[in-house]
Each structure stands twice: as structure tokens, then as C-alpha cells.
Backbone as CSV, one residue per row, in Angstrom:
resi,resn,N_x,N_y,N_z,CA_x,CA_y,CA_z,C_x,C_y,C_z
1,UNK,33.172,148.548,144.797,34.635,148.611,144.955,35.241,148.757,143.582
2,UNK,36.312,149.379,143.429,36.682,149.995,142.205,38.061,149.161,142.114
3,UNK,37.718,148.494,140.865,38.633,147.490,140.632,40.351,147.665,140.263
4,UNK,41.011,146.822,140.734,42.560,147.698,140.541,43.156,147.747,139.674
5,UNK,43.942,149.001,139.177,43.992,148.946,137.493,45.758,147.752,137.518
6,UNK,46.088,147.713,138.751,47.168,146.722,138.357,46.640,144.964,138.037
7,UNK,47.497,144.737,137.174,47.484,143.492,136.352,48.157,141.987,136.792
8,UNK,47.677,141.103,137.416,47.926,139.674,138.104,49.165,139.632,137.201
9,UNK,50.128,139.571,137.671,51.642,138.853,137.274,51.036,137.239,136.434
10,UNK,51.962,137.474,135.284,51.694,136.373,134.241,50.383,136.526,133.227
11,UNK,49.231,137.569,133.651,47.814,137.744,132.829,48.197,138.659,132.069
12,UNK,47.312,137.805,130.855,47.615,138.840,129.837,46.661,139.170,129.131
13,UNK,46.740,140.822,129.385,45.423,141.716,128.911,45.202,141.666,127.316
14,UNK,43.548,141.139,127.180,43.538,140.937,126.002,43.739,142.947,124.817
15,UNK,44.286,142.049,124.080,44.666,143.269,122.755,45.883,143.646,123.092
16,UNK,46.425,143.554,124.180,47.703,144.002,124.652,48.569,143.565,123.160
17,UNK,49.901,143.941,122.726,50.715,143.379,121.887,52.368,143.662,122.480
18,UNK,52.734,142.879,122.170,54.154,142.657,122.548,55.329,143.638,121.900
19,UNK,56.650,143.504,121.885,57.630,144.375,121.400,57.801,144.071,119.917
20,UNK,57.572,144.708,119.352,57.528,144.867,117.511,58.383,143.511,117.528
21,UNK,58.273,142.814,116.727,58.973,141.457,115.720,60.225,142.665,115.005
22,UNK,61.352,141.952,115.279,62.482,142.816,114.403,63.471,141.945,113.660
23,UNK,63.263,141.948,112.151,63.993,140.981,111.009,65.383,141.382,111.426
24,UNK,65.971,140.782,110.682,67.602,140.559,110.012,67.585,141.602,109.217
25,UNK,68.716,142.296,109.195,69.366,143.079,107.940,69.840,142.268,107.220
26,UNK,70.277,142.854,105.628,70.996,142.096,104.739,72.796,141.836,105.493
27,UNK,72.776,142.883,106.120,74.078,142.452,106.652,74.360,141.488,107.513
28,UNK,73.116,141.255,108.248,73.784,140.439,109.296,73.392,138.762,108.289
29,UNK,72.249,138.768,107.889,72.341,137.696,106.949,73.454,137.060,106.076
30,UNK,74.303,138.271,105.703,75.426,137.673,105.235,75.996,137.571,106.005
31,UNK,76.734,137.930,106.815,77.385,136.955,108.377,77.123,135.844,108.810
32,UNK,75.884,135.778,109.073,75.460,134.337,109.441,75.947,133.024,108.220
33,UNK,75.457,134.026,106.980,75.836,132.972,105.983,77.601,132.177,105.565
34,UNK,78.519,133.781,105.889,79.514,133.238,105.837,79.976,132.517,107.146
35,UNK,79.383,132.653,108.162,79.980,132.147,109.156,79.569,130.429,109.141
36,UNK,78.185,130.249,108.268,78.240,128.694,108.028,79.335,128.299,106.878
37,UNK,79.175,128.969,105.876,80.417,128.794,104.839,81.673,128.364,105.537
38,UNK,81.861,129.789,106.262,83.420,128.686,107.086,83.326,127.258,107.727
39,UNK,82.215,127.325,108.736,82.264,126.239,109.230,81.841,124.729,108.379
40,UNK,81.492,125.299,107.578,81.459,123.887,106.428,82.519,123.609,105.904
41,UNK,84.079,124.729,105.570,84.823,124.374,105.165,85.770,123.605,105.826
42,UNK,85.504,123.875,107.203,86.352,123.409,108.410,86.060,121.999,108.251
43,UNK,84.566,122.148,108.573,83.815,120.416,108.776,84.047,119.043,107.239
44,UNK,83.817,119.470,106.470,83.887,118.835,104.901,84.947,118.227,104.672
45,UNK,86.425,118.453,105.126,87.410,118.049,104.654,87.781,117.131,106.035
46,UNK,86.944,117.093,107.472,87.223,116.093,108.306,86.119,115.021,107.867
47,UNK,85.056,115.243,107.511,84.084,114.585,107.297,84.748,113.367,106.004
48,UNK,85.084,113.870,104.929,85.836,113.501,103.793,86.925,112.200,104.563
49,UNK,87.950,113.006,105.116,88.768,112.066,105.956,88.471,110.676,106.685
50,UNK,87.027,111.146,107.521,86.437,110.277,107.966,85.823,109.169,107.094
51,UNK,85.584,109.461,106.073,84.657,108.402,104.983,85.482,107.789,104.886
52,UNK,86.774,108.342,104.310,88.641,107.404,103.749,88.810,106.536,104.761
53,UNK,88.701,106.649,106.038,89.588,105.834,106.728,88.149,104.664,107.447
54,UNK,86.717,105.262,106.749,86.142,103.688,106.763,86.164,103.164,105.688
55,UNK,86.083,103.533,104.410,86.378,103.107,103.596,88.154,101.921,103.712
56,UNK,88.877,102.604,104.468,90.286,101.888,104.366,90.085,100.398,105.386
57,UNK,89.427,101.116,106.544,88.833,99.733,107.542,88.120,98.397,106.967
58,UNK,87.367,99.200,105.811,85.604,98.063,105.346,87.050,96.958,104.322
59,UNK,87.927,97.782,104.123,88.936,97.060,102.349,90.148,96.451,103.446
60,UNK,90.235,96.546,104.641,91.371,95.809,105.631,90.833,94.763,105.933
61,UNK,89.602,94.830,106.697,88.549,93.845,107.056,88.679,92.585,105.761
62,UNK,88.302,93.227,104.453,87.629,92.236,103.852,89.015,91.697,102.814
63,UNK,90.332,92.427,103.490,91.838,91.673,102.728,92.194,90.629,103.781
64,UNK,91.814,91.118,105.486,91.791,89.673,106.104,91.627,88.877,105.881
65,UNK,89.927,88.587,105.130,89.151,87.518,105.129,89.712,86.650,103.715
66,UNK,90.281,87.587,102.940,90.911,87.309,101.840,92.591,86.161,101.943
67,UNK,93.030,86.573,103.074,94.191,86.203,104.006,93.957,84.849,104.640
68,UNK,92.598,84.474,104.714,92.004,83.413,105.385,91.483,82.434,104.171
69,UNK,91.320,83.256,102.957,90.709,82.088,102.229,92.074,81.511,101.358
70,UNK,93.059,82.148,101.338,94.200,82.033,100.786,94.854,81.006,101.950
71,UNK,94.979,80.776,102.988,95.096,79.723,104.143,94.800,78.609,103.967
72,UNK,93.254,78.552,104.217,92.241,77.620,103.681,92.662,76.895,102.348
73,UNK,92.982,77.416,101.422,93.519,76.833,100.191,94.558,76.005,100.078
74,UNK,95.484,77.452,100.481,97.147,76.591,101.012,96.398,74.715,101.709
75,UNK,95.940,74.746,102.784,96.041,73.638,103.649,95.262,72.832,102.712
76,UNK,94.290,73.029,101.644,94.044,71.861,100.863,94.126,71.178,99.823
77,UNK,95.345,72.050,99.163,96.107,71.880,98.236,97.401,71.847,98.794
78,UNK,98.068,71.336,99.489,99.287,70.298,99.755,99.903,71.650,99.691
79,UNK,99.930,72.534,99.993,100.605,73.892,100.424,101.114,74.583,99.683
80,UNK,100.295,74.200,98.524,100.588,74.978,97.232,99.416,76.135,96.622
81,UNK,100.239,77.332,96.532,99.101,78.601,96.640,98.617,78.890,95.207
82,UNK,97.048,78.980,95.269,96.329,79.191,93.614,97.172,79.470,92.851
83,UNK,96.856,79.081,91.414,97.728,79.538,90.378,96.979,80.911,90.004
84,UNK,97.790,81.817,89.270,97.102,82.891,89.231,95.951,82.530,88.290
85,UNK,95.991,81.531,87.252,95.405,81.677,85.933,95.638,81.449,84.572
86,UNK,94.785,80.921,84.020,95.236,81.168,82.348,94.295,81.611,81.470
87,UNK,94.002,82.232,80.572,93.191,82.151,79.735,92.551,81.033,78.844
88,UNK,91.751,80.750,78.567,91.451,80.132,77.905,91.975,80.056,76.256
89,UNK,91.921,81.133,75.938,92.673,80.441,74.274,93.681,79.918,74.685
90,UNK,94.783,79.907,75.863,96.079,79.856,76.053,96.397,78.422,76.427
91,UNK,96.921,77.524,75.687,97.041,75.856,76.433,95.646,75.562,76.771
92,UNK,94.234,75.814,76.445,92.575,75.509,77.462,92.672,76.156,78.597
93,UNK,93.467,77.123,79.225,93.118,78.084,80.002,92.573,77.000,81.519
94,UNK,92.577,77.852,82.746,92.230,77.078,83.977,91.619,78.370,84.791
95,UNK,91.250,78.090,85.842,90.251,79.425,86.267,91.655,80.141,87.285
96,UNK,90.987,81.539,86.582,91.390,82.931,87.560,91.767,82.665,89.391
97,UNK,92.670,83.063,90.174,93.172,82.565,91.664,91.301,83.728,92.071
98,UNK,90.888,84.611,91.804,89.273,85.087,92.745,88.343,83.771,92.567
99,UNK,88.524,82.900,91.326,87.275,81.669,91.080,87.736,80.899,92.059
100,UNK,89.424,80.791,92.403,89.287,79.449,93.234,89.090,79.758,94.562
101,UNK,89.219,81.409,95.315,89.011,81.862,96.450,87.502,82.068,96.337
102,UNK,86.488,82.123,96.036,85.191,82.701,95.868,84.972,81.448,97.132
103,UNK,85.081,80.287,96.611,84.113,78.712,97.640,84.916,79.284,99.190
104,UNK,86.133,79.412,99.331,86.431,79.850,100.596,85.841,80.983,101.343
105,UNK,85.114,82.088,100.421,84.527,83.270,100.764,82.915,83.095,100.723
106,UNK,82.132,81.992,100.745,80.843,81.646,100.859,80.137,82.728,99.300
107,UNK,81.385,82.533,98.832,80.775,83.416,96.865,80.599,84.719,97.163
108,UNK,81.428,85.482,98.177,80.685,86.261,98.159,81.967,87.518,97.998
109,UNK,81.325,87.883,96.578,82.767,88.567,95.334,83.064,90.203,96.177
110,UNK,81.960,90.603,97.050,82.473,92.112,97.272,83.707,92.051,98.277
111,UNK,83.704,91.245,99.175,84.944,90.776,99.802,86.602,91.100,98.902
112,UNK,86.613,90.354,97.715,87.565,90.895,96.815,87.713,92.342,95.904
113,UNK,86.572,93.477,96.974,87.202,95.209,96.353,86.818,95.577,97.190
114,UNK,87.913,96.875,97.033,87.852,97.745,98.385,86.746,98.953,97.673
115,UNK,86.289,98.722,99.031,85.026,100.487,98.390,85.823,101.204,97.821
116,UNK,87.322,101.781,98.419,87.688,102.944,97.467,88.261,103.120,96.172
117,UNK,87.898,101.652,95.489,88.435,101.615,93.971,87.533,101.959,93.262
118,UNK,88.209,100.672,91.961,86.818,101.277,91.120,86.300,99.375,91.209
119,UNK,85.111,99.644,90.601,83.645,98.234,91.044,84.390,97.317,90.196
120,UNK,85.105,97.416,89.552,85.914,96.012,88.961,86.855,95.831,88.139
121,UNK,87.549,95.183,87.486,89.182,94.962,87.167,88.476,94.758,85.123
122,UNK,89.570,95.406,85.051,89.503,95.230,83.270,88.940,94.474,82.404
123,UNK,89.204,93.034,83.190,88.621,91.529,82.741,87.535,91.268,83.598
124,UNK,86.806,92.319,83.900,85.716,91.778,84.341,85.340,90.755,85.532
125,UNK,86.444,90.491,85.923,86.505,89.820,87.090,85.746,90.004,88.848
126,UNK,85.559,91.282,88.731,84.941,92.181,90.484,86.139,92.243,90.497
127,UNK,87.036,92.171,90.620,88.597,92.674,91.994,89.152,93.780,91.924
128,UNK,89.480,94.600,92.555,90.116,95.496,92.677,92.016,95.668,93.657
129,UNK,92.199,94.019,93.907,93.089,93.985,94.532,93.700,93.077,93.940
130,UNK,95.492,93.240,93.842,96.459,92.414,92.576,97.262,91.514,93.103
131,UNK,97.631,90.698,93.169,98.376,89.831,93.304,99.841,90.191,92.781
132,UNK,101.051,89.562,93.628,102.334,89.977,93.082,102.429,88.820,92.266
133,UNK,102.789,88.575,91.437,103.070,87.872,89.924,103.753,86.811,90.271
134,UNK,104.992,86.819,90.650,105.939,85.475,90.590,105.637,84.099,91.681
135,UNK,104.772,84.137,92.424,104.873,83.370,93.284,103.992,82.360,92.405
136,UNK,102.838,83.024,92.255,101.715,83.074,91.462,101.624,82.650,90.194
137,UNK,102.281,83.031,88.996,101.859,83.463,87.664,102.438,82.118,87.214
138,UNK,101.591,82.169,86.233,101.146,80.865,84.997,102.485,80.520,84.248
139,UNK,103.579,81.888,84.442,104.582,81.587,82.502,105.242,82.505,83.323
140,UNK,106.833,82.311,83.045,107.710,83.106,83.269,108.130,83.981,82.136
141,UNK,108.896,84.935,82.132,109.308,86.043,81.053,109.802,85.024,79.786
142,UNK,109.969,84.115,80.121,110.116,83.575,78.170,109.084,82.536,77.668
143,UNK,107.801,82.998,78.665,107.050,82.319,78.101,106.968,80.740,78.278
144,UNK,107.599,80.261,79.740,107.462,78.676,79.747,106.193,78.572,81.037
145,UNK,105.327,77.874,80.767,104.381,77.856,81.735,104.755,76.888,82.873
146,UNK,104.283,76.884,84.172,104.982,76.283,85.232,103.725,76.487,86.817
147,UNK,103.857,75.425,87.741,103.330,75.696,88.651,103.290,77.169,89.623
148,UNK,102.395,77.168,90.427,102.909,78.329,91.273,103.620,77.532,92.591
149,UNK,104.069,78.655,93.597,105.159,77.899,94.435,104.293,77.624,95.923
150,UNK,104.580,76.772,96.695,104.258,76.225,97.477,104.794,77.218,98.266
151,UNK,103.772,77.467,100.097,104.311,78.551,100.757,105.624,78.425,101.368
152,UNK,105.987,77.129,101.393,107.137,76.955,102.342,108.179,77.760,101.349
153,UNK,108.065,78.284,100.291,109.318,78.372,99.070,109.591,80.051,99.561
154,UNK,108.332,80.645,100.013,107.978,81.789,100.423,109.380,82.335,101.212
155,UNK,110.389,83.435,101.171,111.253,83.792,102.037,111.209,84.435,103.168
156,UNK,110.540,85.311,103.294,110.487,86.005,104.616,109.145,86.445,104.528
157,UNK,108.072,85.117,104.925,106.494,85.623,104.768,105.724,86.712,105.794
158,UNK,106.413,87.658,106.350,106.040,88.437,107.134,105.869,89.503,106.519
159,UNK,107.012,89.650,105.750,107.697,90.994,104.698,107.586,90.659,103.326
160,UNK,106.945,89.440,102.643,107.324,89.389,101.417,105.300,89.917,100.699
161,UNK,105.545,90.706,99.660,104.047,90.751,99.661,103.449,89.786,98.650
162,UNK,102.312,89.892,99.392,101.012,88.610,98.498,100.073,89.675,97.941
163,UNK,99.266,90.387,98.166,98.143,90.948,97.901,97.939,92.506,98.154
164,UNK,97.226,93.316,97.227,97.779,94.964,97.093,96.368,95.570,96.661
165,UNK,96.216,96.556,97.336,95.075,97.630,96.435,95.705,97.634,94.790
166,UNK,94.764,97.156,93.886,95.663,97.733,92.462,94.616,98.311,92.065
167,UNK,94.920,98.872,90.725,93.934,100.192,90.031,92.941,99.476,89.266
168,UNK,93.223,98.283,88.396,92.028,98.108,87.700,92.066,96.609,87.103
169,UNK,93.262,96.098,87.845,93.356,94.449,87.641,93.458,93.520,88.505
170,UNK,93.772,92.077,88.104,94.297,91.054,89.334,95.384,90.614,89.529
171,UNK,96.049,91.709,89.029,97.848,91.368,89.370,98.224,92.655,89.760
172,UNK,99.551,92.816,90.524,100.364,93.452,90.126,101.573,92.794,89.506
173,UNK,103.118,93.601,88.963,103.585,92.951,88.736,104.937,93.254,89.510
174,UNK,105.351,91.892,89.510,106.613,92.693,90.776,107.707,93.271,89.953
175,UNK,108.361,94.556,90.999,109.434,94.530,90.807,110.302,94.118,91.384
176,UNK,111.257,93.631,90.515,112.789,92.607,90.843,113.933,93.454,90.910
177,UNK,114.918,92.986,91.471,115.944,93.552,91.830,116.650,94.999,90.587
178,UNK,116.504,95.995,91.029,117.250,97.033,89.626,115.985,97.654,88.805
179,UNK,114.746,97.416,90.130,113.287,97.747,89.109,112.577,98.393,89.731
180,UNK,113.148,99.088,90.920,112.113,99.683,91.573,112.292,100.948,90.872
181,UNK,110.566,101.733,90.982,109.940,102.517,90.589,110.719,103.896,90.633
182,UNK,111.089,104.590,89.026,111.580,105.730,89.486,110.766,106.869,88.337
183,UNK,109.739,106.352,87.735,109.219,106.703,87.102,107.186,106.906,87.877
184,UNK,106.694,108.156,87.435,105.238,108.315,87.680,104.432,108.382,86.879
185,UNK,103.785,107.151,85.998,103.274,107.328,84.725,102.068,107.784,84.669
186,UNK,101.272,108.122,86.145,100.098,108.277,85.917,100.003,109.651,86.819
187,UNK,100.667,110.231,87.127,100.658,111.710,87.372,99.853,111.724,88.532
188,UNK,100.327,111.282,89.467,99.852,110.862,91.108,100.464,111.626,91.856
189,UNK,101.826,112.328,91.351,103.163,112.620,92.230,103.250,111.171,93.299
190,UNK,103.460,110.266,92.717,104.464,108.631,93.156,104.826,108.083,91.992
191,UNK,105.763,107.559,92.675,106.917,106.816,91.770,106.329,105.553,91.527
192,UNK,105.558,105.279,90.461,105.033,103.682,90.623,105.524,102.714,89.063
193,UNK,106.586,103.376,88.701,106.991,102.517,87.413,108.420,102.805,86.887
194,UNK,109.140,101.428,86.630,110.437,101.758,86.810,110.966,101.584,85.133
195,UNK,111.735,102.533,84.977,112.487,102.512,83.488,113.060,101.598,82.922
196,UNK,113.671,100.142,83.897,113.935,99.369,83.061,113.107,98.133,83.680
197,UNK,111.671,98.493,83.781,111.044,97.458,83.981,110.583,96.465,82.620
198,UNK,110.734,95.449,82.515,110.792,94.716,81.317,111.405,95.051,80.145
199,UNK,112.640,95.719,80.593,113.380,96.342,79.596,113.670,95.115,78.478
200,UNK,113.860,95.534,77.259,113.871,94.831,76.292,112.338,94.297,75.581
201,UNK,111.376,94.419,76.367,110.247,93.950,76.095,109.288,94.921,76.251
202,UNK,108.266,95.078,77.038,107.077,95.757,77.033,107.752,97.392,77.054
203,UNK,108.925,97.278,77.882,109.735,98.788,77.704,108.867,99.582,79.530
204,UNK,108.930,100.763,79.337,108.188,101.285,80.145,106.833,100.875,80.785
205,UNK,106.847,100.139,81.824,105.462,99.812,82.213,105.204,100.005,83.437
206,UNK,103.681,100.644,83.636,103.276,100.774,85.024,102.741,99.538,85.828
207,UNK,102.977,99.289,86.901,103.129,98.043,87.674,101.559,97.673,88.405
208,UNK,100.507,98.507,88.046,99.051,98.100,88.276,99.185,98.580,89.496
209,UNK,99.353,98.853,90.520,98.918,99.076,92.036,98.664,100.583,92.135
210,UNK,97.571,100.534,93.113,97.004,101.455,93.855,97.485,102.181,94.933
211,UNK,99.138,102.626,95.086,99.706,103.517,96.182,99.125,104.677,96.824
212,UNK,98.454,105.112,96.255,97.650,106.675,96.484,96.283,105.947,97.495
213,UNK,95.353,104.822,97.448,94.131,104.698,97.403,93.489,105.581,98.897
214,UNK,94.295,105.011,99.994,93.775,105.082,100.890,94.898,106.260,101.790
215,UNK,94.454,107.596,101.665,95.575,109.094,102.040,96.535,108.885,101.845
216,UNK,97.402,109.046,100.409,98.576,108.438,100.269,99.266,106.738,100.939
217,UNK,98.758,106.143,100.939,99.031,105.245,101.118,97.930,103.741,100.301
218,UNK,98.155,102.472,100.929,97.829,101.069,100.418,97.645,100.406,101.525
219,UNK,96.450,99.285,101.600,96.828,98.139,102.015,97.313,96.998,101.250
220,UNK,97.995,96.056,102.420,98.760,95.214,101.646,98.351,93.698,102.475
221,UNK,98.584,92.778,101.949,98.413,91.552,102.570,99.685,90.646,102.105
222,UNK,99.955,89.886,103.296,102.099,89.269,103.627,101.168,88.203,103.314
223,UNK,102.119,87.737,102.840,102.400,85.837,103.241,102.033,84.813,104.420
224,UNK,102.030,85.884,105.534,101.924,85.556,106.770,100.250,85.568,107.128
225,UNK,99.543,86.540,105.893,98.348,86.330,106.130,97.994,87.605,107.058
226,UNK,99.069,88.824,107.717,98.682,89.492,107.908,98.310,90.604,107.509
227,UNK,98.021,91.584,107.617,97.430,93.106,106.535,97.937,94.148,107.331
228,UNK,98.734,94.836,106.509,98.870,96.595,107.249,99.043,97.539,106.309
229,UNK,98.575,98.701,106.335,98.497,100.089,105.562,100.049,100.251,105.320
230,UNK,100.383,100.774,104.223,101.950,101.317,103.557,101.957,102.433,103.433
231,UNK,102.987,103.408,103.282,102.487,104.228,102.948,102.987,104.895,101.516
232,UNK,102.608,105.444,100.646,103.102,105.481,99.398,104.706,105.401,99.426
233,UNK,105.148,106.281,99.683,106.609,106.150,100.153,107.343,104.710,100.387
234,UNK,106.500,104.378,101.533,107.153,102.807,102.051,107.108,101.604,101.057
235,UNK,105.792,101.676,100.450,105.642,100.590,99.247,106.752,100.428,98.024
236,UNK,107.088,101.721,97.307,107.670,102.583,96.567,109.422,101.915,97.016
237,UNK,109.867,102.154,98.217,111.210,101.915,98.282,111.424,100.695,98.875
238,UNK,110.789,100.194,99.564,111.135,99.222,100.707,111.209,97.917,99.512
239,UNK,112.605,97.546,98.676,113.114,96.855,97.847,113.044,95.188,98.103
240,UNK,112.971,94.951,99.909,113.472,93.976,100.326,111.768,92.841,100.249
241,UNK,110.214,93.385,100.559,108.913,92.936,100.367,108.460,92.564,99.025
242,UNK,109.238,92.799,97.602,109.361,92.525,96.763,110.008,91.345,95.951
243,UNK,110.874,90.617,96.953,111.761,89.986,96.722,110.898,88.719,97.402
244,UNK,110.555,87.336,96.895,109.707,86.911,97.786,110.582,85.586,97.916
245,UNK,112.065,85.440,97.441,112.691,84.564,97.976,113.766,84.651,98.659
């Protein structure tokens, strides 16, 4: 019997070879290539976005906890909130307000910076977040040293601010009435320093905070112990969170 020259569906005759292998042109290679190019440009700048706003979450989170050790304090010191500090050559100096929050934070210093600064404050301290000055601070403008104020002294602790992204210290410094920021000394496009801030004295000075950090905007931490994002703008004018009596 003479075998049939048709071929069992699915068998495959040996030596047989398939339809030629057919490369890419240079042209279509560059298509493909720009067509990832675009889509990386699309993707990169959400991706970017996305890092900022965990980055802004991981530095909210850990201004809470900051909000809690500042509580904690208040209630065991007769409701009187850390002093900011002194130096040591200055009167024997007393420790920095991060040394006396560290025991409330189980020591544990990354809590006091936000990923999106920089790893630590001028003096060497870890912080990347400032304190507003007057509630706080050691010496008033002529130089007389004095307690800090107890919270009840606090005026409207919902709205008055305690605690700020700053750029590279542990203060900011407030501005007072006739001082808000109309000056941009650090070429941010924001207004973060006002012309007659310490007029007569230091003259022109920038006020340490971080308005830009987190997409144009800051977190901030109230009196009240709560935390919410500002936004450059809002920090900048809103005259009345400055005022903390």
C-alpha cells in the first residue's frame, strides 16, 4: 500500500523549515524607541509625584508623633512647654527642646526629619523641623532671658503654629505683626522674608522655614497637637497662625 503523501495535522516533517525569521528595520526600531521615550516622560513625573506625597505622609506621620511627645511633656511639666534652649557658653547653657523630646520618642531622632529635607540642622542636632520662637525661646529681642509659656497662655491653639518643615535648623522665627514676608531671599518664587523683619538689628532676614518642601507647600503642627499641609501661599499670608496670643 502506497503511503499517503498527506501529512497528520500537527506532525512535523523532519527538515521541513518554517517562514524566514524577519528583523526590525532601523526605522521601526526608532519608533519603538521613541514611543518608550514618551511613555517614560508621561510616567517619571507621576512616579516623582508619587515619591513627594510619601515622602509628605512618612514627615506627617512622624510630626504627629512629635505632637504627642510635646503633650506628654506639657502634662509633666505643670503645662509648661520645653524651653527651646541655650547654649552652653551662654549663662551654662540647658539642653536643646529635640534632647528633651527624644525620652518621649523612645530616642528615636529620625522621627524629628522629614525624608524630604536635608539629614540635619546646622548645629548638628538631626532636625529638620523649626519651632516658632516666642512661645519657646530662651531671651527676648533685648536680650533678657525668661521661661517659655505654659499652654494655657497659648491663644487660639488650633490656628496658632508650634512646629514647621524648616530648611536647616530648630527654629523658625516668627513673624509679628507688620512682618509678614514680602521679600524671597532664596529664589524659590515665595515670599519667605520680610523687610522689616528685625529691623534695626539683624536687618533683612530669612525666617528658616521650608514653604516649598512638600509641592509647594509645608507641614505644620498647631498647638492643638494637630498637623495639616499649608500651602506656600497659605503659610506666607495667613497673618492671624503667627500670632500665638
Amino acid at each position: 500500500m502506497i503511503a499517503s503523501a498527506a501529512t497528520p495535522r500537527g506532525m512535523r516533517i523532519r527538515g521541513a523549515t518554517g517562514p524566514t525569521a524577519r528583523s526590525f528595520t532601523l526605522v521601526e526600531l526608532l519608533v519603538v524607541i521613541a514611543i518608550l521615550a514618551i511613555l517614560a516622560s508621561l510616567l517619571l513625573p507621576a512616579l516623582a509625584g508619587a515619591r513627594d506625597k510619601g515622602r509628605q505622609a512618612v514627615c506627617n506621620a512622624g510630626m504627629k508623633q512629635v505632637g504627642l511627645a510635646f503633650n506628654l511633656y506639657v502634662g509633666d511639666n505643670d503645662d509648661m512647654l520645653p524651653n527651646f534652649g541655650q547654649d552652653i557658653s551662654q549663662n551654662g547653657g540647658y539642653p536643646f527642646w529635640p534632647d528633651r523630646l527624644r525620652g518621649y520618642l523612645s530616642n528615636n531622632s529620625e522621627i524629628l526629619k522629614c525624608p524630604a529635607g536635608p539629614p540635619s540642622d546646622t548645629y548638628g542636632f538631626g532636625v529638620n523641623y523649626g519651632l516658632t520662637t516666642t512661645p519657646f525661646f530662651y531671651y527676648n529681642c533685648m536680650g533678657t532671658y525668661g521661661p517659655s509659656w505654659k499652654i494655657r497662655q497659648i491663644g487660639d491653639p488650633s490656628h496658632d503654629l508650634c512646629l514647621m518643615d524648616s530648611q536647616n535648623t530648630r527654629q523658625v522665627y516668627t513673624f509679628a505683626a507688620g512682618q509678614m514676608p514680602d521679600l524671597d531671599l532664596d529664589g524659590d518664587g515665595t515670599l519667605d522674608s520680610s523687610s522689616v523683619f528685625w529691623a534695626g538689628g539683624a536687618g533683612k532676614s530669612h525666617n528658616c522655614a521650608a514653604p516649598n518642601r512638600h509641592s509647594r507647600g509645608l507641614n505644620c503642627l498647631f498647638f492643638d497637637w494637630h498637623t495639616e499641609r499649608r500651602t506656600a501661599r497659605s503659610w506666607a499670608t495667613d497673618t492671624v497662625m503667627w500670632n500665638c496670643r
